[in-house]
SEROVO-842996 format. One record per residue (C-alpha): residue number from 1; residue in one letter; y, z, x. Coordinates in Angstrom, 3 decimals. Last residue first. Example, Ala and Ser with C-alpha at 12.3 -4.5 7.8 and 13.67 -1.06 7.14 Angstrom:
2
- 2_S_-1.060_7.140_13.670
- 1_A_-4.500_7.800_12.300
This chain:
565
- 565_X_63.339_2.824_-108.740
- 564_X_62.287_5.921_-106.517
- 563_X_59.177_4.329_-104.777
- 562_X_59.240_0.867_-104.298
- 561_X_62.712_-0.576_-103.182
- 560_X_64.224_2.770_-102.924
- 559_X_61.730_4.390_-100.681
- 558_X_60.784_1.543_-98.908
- 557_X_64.723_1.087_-97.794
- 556_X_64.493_5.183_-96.597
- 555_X_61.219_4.795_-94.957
- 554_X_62.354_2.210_-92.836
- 553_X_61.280_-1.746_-93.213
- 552_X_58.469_-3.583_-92.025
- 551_X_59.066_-7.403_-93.023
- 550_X_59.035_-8.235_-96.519
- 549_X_57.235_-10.359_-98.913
- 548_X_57.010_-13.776_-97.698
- 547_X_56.978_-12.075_-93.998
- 546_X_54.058_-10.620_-94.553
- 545_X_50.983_-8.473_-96.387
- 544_X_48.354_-10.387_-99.107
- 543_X_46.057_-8.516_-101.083
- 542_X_42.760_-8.855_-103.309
- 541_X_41.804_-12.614_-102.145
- 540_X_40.346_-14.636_-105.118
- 539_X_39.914_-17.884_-103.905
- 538_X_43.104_-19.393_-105.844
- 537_X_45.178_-16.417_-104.950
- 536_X_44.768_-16.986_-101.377
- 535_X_45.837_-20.948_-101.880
- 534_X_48.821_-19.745_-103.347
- 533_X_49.884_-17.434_-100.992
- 532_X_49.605_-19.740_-97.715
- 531_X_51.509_-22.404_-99.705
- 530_X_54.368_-20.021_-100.710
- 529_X_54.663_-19.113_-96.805
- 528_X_55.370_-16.160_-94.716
- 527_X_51.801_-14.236_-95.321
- 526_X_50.703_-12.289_-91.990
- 525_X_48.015_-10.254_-93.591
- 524_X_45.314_-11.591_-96.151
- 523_X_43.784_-8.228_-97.423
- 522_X_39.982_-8.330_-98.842
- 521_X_38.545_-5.871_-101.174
- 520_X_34.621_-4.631_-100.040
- 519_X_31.915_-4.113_-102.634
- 518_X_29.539_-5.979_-100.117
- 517_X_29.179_-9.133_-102.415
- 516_X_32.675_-9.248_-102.452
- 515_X_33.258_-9.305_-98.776
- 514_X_30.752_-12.645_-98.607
- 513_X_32.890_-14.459_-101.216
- 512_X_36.597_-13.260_-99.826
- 511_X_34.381_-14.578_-96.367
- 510_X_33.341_-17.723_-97.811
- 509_X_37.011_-18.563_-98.885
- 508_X_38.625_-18.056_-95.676
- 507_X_36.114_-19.754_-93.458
- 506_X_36.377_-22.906_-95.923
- 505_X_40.593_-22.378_-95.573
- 504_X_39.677_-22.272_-91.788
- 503_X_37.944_-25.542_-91.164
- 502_X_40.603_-27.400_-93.250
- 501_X_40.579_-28.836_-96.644
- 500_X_42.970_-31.847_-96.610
- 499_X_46.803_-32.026_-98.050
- 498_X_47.766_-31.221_-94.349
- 497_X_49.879_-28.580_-93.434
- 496_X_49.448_-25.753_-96.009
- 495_X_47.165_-23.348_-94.644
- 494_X_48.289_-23.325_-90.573
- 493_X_48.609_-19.928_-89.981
- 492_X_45.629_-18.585_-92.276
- 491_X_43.466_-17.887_-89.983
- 490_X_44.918_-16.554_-87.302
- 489_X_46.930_-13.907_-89.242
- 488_X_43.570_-11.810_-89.067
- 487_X_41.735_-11.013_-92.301
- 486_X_42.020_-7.612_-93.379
- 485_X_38.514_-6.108_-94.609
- 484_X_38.649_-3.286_-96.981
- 483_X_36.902_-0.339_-97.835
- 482_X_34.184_0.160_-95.079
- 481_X_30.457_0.648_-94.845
- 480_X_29.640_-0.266_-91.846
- 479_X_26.474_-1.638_-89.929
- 478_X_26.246_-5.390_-91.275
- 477_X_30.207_-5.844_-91.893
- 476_X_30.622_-4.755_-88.514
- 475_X_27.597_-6.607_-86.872
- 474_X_29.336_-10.224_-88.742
- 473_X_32.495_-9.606_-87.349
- 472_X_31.155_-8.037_-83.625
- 471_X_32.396_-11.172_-81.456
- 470_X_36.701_-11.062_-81.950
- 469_X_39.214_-12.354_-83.845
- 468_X_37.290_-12.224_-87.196
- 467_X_38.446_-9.419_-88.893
- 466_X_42.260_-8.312_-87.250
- 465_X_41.776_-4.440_-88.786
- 464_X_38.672_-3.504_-90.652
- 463_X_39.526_-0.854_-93.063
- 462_X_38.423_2.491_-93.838
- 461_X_39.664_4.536_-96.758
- 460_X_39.935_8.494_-96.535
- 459_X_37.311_10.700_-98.504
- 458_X_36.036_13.125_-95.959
- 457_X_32.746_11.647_-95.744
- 456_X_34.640_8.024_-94.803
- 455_X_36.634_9.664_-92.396
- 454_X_33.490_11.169_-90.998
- 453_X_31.217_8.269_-91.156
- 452_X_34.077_6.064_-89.476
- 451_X_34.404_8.166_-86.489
- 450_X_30.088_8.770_-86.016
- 449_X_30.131_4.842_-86.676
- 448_X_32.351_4.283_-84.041
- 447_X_31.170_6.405_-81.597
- 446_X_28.119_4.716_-81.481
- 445_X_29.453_1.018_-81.120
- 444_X_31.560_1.391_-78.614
- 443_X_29.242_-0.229_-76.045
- 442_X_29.343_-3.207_-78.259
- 441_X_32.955_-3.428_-77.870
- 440_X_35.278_-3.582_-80.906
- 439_X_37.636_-6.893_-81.489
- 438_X_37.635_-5.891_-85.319
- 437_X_40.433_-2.914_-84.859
- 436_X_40.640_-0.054_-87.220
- 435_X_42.862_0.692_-89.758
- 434_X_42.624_3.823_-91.193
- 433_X_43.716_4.651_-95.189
- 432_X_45.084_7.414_-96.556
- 431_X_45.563_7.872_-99.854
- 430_X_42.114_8.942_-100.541
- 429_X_42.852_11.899_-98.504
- 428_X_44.804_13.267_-101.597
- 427_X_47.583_15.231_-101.042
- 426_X_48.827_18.386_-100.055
- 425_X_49.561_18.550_-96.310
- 424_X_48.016_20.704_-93.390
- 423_X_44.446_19.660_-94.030
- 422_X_45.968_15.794_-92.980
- 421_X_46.437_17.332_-89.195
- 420_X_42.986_18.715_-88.595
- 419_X_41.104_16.301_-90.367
- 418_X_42.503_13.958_-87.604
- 417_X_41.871_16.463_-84.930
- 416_X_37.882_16.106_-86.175
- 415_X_37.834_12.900_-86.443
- 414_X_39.219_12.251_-82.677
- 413_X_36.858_14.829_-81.230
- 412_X_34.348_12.622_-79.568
- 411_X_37.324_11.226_-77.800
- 410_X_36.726_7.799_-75.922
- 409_X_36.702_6.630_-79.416
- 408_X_40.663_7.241_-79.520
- 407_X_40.838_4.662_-77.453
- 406_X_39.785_2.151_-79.462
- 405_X_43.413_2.549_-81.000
- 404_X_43.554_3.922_-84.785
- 403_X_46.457_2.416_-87.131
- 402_X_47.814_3.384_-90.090
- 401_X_47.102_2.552_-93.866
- 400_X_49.518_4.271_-96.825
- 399_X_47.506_4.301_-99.863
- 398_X_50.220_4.132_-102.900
- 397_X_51.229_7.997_-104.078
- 396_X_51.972_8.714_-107.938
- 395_X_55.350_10.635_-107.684
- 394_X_56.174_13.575_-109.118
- 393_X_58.532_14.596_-106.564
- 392_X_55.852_16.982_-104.583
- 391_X_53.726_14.136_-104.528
- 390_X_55.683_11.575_-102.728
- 389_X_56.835_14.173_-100.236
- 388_X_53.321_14.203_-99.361
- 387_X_52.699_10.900_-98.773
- 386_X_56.016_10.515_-96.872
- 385_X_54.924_13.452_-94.339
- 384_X_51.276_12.170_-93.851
- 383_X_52.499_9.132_-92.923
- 382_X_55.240_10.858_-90.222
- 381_X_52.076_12.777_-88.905
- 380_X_50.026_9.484_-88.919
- 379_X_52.784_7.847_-86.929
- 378_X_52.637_10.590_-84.543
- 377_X_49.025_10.995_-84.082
- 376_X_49.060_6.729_-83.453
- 375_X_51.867_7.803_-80.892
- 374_X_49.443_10.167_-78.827
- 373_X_46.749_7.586_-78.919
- 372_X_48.946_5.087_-77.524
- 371_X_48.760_7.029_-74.422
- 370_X_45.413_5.635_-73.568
- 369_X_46.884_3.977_-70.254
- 368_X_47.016_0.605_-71.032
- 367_X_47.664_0.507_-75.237
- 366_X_50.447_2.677_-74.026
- 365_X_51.839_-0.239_-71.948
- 364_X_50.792_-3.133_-74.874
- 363_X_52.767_-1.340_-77.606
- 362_X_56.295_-0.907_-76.220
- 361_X_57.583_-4.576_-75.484
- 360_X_55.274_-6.297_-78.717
- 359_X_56.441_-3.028_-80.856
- 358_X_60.148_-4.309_-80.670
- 357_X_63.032_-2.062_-79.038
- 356_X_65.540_-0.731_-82.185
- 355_X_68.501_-0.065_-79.796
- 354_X_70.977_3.084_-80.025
- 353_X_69.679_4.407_-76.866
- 352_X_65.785_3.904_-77.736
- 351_X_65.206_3.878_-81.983
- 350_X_61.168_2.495_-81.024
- 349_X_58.909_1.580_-84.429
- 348_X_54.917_2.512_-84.975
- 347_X_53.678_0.660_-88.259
- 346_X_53.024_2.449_-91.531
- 345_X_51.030_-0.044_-93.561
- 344_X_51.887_-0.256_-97.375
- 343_X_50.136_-0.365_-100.472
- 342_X_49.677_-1.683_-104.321
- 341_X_53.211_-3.470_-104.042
- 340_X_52.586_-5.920_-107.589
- 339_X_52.100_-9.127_-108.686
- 338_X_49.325_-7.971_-110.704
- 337_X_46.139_-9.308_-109.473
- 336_X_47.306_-10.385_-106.064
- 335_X_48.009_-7.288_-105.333
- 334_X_50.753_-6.490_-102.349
- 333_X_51.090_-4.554_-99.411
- 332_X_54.509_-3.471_-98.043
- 331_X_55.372_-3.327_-94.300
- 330_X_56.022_0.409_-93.422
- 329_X_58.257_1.834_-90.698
- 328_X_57.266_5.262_-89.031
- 327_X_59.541_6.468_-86.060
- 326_X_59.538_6.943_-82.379
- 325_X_62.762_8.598_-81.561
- 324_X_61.694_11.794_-82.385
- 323_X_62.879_13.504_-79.554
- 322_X_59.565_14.203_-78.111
- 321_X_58.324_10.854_-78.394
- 320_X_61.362_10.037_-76.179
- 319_X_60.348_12.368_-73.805
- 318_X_57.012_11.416_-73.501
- 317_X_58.048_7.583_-73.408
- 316_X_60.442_7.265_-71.091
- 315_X_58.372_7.061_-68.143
- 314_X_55.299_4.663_-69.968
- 313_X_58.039_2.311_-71.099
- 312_X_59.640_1.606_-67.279
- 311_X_56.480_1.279_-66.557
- 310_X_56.044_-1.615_-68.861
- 309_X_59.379_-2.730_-68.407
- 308_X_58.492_-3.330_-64.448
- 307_X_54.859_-4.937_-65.942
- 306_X_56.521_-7.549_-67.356
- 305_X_59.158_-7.705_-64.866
- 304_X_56.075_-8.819_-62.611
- 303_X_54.532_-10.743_-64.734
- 302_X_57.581_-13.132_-65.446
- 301_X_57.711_-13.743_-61.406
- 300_X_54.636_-15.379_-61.245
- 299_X_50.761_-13.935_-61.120
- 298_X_47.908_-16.159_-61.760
- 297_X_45.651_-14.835_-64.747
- 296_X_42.144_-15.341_-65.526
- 295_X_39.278_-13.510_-68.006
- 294_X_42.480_-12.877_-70.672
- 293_X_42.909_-10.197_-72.615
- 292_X_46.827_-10.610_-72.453
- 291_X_48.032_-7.455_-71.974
- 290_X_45.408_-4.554_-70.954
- 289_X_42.897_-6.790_-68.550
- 288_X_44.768_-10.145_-67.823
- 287_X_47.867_-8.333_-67.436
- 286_X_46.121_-5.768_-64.919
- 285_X_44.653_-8.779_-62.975
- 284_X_47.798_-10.411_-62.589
- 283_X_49.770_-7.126_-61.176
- 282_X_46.963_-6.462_-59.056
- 281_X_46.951_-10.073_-57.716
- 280_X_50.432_-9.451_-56.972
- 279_X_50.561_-6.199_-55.301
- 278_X_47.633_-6.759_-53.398
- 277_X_49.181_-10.307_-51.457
- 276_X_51.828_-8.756_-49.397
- 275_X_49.610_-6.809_-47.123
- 274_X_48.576_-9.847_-45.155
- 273_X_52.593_-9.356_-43.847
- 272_X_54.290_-12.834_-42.690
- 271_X_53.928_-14.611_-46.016
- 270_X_55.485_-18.062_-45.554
- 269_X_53.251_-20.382_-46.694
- 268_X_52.662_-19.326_-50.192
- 267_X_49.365_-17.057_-51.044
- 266_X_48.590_-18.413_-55.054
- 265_X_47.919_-15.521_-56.736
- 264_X_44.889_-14.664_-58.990
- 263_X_43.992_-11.551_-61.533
- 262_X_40.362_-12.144_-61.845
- 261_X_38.981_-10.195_-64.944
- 260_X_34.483_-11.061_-64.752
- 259_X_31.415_-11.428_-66.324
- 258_X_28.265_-9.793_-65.646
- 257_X_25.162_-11.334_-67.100
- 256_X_22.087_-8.845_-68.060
- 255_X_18.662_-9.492_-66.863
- 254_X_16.902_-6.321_-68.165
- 253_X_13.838_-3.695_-66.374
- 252_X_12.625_-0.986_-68.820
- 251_X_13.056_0.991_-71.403
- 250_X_14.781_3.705_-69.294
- 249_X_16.801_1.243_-67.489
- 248_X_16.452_-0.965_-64.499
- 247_X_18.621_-3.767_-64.409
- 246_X_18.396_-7.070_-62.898
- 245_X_21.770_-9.212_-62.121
- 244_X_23.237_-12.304_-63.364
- 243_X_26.304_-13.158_-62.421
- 242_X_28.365_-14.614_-65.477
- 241_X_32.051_-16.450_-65.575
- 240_X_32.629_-15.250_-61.526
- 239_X_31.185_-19.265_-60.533
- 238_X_33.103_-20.900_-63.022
- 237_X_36.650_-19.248_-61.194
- 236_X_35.290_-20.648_-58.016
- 235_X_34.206_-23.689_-58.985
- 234_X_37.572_-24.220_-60.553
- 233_X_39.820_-22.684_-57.414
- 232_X_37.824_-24.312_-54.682
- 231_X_40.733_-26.419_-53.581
- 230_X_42.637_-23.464_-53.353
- 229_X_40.216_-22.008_-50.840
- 228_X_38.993_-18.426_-51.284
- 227_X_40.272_-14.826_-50.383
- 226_X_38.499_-12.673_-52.697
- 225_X_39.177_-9.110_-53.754
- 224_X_36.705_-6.689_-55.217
- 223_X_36.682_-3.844_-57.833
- 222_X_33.854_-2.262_-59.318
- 221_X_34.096_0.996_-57.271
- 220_X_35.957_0.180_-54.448
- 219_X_37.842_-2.561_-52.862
- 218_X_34.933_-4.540_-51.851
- 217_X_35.393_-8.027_-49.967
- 216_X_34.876_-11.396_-50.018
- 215_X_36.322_-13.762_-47.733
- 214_X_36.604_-18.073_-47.158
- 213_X_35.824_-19.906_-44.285
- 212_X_31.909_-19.544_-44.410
- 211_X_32.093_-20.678_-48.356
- 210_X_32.485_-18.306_-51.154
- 209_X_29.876_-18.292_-53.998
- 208_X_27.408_-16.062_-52.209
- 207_X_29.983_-13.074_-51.843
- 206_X_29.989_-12.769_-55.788
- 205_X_25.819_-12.916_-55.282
- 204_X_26.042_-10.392_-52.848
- 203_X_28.463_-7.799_-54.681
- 202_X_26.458_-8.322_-58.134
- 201_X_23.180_-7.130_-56.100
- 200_X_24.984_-4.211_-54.738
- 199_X_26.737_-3.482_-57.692
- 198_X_23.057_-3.067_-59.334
- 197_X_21.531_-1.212_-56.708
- 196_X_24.124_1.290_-56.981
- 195_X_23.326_1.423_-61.158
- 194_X_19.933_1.711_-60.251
- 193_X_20.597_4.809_-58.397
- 192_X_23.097_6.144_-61.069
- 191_X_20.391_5.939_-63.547
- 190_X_20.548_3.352_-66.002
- 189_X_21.713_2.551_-69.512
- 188_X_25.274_3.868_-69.162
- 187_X_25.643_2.817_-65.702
- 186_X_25.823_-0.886_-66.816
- 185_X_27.782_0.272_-70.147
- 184_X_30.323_1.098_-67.260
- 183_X_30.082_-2.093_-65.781
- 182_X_32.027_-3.721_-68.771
- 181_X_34.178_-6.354_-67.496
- 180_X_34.156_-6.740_-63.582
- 179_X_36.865_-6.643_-61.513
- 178_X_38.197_-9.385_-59.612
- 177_X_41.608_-9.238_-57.793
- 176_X_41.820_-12.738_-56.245
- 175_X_43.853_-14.627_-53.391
- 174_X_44.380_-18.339_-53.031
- 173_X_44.596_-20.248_-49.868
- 172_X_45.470_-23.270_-48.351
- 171_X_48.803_-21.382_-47.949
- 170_X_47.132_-19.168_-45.071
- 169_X_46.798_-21.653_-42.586
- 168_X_49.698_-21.445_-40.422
- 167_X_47.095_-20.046_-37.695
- 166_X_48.568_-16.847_-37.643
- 165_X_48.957_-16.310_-41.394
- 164_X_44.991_-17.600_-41.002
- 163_X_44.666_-14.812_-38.745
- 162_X_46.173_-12.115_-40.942
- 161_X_44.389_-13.210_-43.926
- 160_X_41.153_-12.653_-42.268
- 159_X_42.544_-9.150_-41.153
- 158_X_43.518_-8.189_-44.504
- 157_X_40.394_-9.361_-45.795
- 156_X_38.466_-6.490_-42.938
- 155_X_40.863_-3.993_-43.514
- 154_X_40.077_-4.459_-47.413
- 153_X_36.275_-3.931_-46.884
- 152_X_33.773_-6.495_-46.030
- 151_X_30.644_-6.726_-47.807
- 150_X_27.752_-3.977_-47.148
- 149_X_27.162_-2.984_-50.485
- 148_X_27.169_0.264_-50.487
- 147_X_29.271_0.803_-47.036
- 146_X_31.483_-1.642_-47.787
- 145_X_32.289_-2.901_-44.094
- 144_X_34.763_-3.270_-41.570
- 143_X_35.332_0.416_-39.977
- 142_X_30.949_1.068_-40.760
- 141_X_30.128_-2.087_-39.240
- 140_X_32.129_-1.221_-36.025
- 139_X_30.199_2.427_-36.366
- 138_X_27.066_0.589_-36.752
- 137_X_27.437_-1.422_-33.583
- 136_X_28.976_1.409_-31.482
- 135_X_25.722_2.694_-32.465
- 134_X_23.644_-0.255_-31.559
- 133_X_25.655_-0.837_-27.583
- 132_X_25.064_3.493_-27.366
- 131_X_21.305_3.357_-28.404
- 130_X_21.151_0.395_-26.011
- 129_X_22.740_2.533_-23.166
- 128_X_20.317_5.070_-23.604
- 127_X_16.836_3.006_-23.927
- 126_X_17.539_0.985_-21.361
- 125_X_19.207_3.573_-18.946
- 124_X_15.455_5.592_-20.032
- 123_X_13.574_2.746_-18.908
- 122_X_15.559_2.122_-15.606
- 121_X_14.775_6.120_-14.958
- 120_X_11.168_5.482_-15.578
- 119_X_11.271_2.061_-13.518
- 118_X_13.253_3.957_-10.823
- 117_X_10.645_6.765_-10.703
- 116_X_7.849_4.624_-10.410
- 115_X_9.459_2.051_-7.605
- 114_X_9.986_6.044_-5.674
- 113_X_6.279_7.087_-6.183
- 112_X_4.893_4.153_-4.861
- 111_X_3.644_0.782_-6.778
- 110_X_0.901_-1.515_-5.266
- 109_X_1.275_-5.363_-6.573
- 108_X_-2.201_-6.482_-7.566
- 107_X_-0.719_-8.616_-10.748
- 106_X_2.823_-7.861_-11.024
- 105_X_3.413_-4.679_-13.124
- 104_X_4.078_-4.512_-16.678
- 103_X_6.853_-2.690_-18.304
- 102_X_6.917_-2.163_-22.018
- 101_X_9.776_0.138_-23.280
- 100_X_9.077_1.333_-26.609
- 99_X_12.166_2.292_-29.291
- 98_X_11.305_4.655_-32.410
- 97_X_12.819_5.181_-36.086
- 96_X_14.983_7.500_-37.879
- 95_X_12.597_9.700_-39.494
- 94_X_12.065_11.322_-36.396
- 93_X_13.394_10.212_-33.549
- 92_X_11.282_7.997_-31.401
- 91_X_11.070_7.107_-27.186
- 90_X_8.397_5.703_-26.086
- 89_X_8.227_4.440_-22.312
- 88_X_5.116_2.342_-22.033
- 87_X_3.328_0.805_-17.984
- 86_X_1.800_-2.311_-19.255
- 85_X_-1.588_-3.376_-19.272
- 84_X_-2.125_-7.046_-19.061
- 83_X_-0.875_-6.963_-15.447
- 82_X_1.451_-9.676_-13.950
- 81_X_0.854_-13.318_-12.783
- 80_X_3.978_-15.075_-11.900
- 79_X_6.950_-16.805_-14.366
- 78_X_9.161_-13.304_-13.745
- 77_X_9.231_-12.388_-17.562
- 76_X_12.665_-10.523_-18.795
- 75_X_13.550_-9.399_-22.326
- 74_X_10.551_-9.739_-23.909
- 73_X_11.703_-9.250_-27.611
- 72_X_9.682_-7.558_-30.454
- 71_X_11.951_-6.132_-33.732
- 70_X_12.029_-4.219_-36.483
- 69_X_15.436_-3.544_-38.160
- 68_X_16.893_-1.692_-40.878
- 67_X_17.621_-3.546_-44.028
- 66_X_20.661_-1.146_-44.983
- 65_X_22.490_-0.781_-42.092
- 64_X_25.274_1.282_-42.921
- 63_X_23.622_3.458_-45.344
- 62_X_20.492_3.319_-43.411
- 61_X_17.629_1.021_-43.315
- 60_X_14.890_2.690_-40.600
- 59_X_15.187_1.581_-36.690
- 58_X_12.346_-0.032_-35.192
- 57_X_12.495_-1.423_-31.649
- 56_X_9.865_-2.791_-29.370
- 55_X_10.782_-3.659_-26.072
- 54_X_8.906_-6.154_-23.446
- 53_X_9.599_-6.506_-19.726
- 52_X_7.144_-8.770_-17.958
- 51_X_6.274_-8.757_-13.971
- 50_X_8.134_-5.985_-12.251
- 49_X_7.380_-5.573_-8.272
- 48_X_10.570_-3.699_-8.087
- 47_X_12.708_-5.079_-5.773
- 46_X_11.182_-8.519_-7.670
- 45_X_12.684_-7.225_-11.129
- 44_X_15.511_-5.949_-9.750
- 43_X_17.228_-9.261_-9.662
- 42_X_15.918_-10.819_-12.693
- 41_X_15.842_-7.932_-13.987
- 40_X_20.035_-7.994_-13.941
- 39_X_19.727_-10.525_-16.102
- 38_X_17.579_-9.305_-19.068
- 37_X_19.059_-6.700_-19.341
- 36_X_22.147_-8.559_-19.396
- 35_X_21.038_-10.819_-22.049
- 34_X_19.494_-7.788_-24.355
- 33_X_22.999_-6.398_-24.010
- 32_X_24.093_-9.651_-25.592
- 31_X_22.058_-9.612_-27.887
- 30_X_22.828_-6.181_-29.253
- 29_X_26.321_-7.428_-29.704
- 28_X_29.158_-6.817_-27.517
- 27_X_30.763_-2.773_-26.021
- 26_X_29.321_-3.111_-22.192
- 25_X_30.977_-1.283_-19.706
- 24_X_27.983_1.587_-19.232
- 23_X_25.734_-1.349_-18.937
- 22_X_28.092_-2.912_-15.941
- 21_X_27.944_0.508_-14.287
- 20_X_24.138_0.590_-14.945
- 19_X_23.667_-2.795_-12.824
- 18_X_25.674_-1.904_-10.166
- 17_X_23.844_1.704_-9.616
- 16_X_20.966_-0.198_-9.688
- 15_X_21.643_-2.433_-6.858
- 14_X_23.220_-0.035_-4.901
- 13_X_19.515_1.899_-5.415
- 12_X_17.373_-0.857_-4.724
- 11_X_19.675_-1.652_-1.906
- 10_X_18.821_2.081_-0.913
- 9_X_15.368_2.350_-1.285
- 8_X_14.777_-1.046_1.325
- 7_X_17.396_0.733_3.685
- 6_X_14.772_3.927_3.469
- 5_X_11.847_2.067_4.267
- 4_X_9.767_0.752_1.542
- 3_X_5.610_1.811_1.608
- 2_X_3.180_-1.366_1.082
- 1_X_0.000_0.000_0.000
């Protein structure tokens, strides 16, 4: 056995010492450290009398990483004959996975105890400095990336955007704020596991549609952004219309399509801060969402002071609700039978600094945040007032209808506070009447009925608000029993413009027949024309409300128009 002089140890060991300084350095991809292991064997390799270097690693699937990894490389192999049994270095965690160094010998090659203890400390470099390269690894992924779903996060879009901005590419660009409709229901019906694996599966295939020079990331929760090619804009925009992901509930696994709210904005040229494009897209993507009810909307300037009065609304509201300076107006309601006002609806009006501000400029911010259920309360408080007053003067009381937000089915308690408030006055609760809106969601569906079987048990009238405008009419009139059905304005808009029987007068008239059948009376709202009338009292609708009649006037003109005459 060949034994090395001490200058033959020592190059070994400069040579070592250079090759662990440059691992130490290294901060690239795990390849790449392979590659320089790989090097630098090739010349200590020979020193050593090393034939083949294999590794084995096996890491579990983390939150970072989720796959894992599990992987055989030979990361150097001298071309000459070497030993089939290999010297192993194993080094495992547990739970967390193992790494094996495989170093075989060159065939007949005699090894001392010094070419032994620099393989075993060479093994260990290996070992240490490649736990370092994959952690640094992870960490980087962990700074970029969605950790659930493993997308980039909003440093990492901002970034893209920042080097197209660079590259005077950016204005080839659009940007989107996607969330997705109704992912709550999602976790409704499955455990909060599935309901991860879920968003992870939706996040893929959204990242799927985008092309390698485009960006998808995660902003949190069910919220992403997209930075995607404006030439791509329709294939895009058809491509977030319905991902279809698999479910696991309690009855079993579901396909169920997930559709989409993309607030867009068109990145101009000469943005200098990446930053600049959240607060547009946000803007558009709340409009499309709580204003418009629209799947797409590309911000301009009108959005913006759109939402500037909207907020300008939801701070002056609470103390303007406090000083009474939201106030009930009612819109009159009349038979068809006899000519006569049978009803009214009180509807929500805003007396602001000597101005009487529109319900279309007030309505959709509190309809945003919930707080519209606070000025419903109020209106029905007001309601409850008139009624009342109407009664103690001898009066025989109309039904007075107002108006109950979805919202308030987010409150399990919203009966029961409604109960609350009419006990305190001395009337009749069949002279109240709540309207409540057609376009319900499926999801919704439960609390409904428990908030309609309560009025109803309590002896108030229920009414279907907007019928037809949305994708539950038939369902509704299937699973409710409720007083009155008010067809939407929609339908009868254009009644009277052409001598020929349109699409919606047929509608119209099988509905009136269909609502009979169910012991329901129908109300035709958003009447302005003699034509429109006529034609309702020729199928046999109950009540018409509009413009023909009267607009929505104060309590004091409704009071001496139909009341105390």
């Amino acid at each position: 056995m060949k034994v090395l002089s001490n200058e033959e140890k020592n190059v070994i060991l400069v040579e070592i010492q250079k090759t662990l300084e440059i691992w130490g350095q290294y901060e690239g991809p795990q390849q790449g450290f392979d590659i320089l292991v790989r090097k630098s064997f090739n010349i200590l390799g020979p020193m050593l009398n090393v034939g083949k270097v294999d590794i084995h690693l096996k890491t579990v699937g983390n939150a970072i990483v989720h796959e894992g990894l599990d992987m055989i490389s030979t990361l150097y192999e001298s071309g000459s004959e070497y030993e089939e049994t290999p010297m192993c270095y194993d080094f495992s965690v547990p739970d967390r996975g193992s790494f094996s160094l495989h170093i075989h010998m060159l065939k007949g090659a005699a090894s001392d105890d010094f070419i032994s203890e620099q393989i075993d400390f060479l093994g260990k470099m290996i070992y240490s400095y490649g736990g370092r390269v994959r952690t640094m690894l992870m960490l980087g992924k962990a700074i970029t990336c969605d950790i659930m779903t493993g997308l980039p996060n909003k440093d990492s879009v901002m970034r893209f955007v920042g080097r197209n901005i660079q590259l005077g590419r950016i204005g080839l660009y659009n940007a989107y704020f996607i969330n997705v409709r109704n992912f709550k229901y999602i976790n409704k019906i499955s455990d909060h596991m599935s309901g991860d694996d879920t968003m992870v599966q939706y996040a893929q295939k959204l990242a799927a549609i985008a092309d390698d020079d485009e960006i998808v990331g995660r902003l949190g929760g069910d919220n992403f952004v997209a930075i995607i090619k404006r030439s791509e804009t329709v294939a895009f925009l058809e491509g977030i219309k319905g991902i279809e992901v698999d479910v696991r509930t309690k009855s079993g696994n579901r396909t169920i399509s997930l559709s989409a709210i993309a607030g867009g904005y068109e990145i101009p040229d000469d943005i200098h801060n990446p930053g600049e494009i959240m607060n547009p897209i946000s803007i558009a993507n709340q409009m499309a969402k709580q204003v418009l009810h629209r799947d797409v909307v590309f911000y301009n300037d009108s959005l913006a002071r759109t939402i500037i009065d909207g907020q300008r609304v939801l701070v002056n509201f609470a103390p303007s609700l406090e000083n009474g300076e939201f106030v009930a107006y009612f819109q009159p309601k009349i038979s068809l039978e006899t000519g006569k006002v049978c009803g009214a609806e009180a509807l929500a009006r805003w007396k602001h600094e000597g101005e009487l501000i529109p319900p279309a400029q007030f309505i959709p911010p509190l309809e945003g945040d919930g707080s519209i259920c606070k000025l419903d309360f109020e209106i029905l408080r007001q309601t409850c007032e008139i009624i009342e007053s109407w009664v103690k003067n001898g009066r025989e009381p109309m039904t007075v209808s107002v108006n109950l937000s979805r919202w308030h089915l987010e409150d399990p308690f919203t009966a029961d506070k409604i109960i609350d408030m009419v006990r305190k006055y001395k009337f009749d609760p069949k002279y109240l009447e709540f309207e409540i809106t057609e376009t319900i969601d499926y999801k919704e569906y439960a609390a409904l009925t428990k908030l309609i079987t309560r009025l109803r048990d309590y002896g108030f009238t229920t009414s279907v608000d907007d019928f037809g405008t949305g994708y539950s009419s038939l369902t509704m009139l299937k699973d409710f029993e409720l007083d009155v059905l008010k067809l939407d304005r929609a339908f009868i808009a254009k009644i009277g413009e052409s001598d020929e029987v349109s699409r919606d007068e047929i509608l119209i008239t099988t509905v009136i027949s269909l609502a009979r059948k169910l012991n329901m009376k129908v109300l035709a709202e958003g009447v302005e024309t003699a034509a429109q009338l006529d034609f309702l009292k020729s199928v046999g609708c109950d009540m018409v409300q509009g413009f023909y009649f009267s607009t929505p006037i104060s309590r004091d003109d409704f009071e001496k128009k139909y009341i105390y005459v």
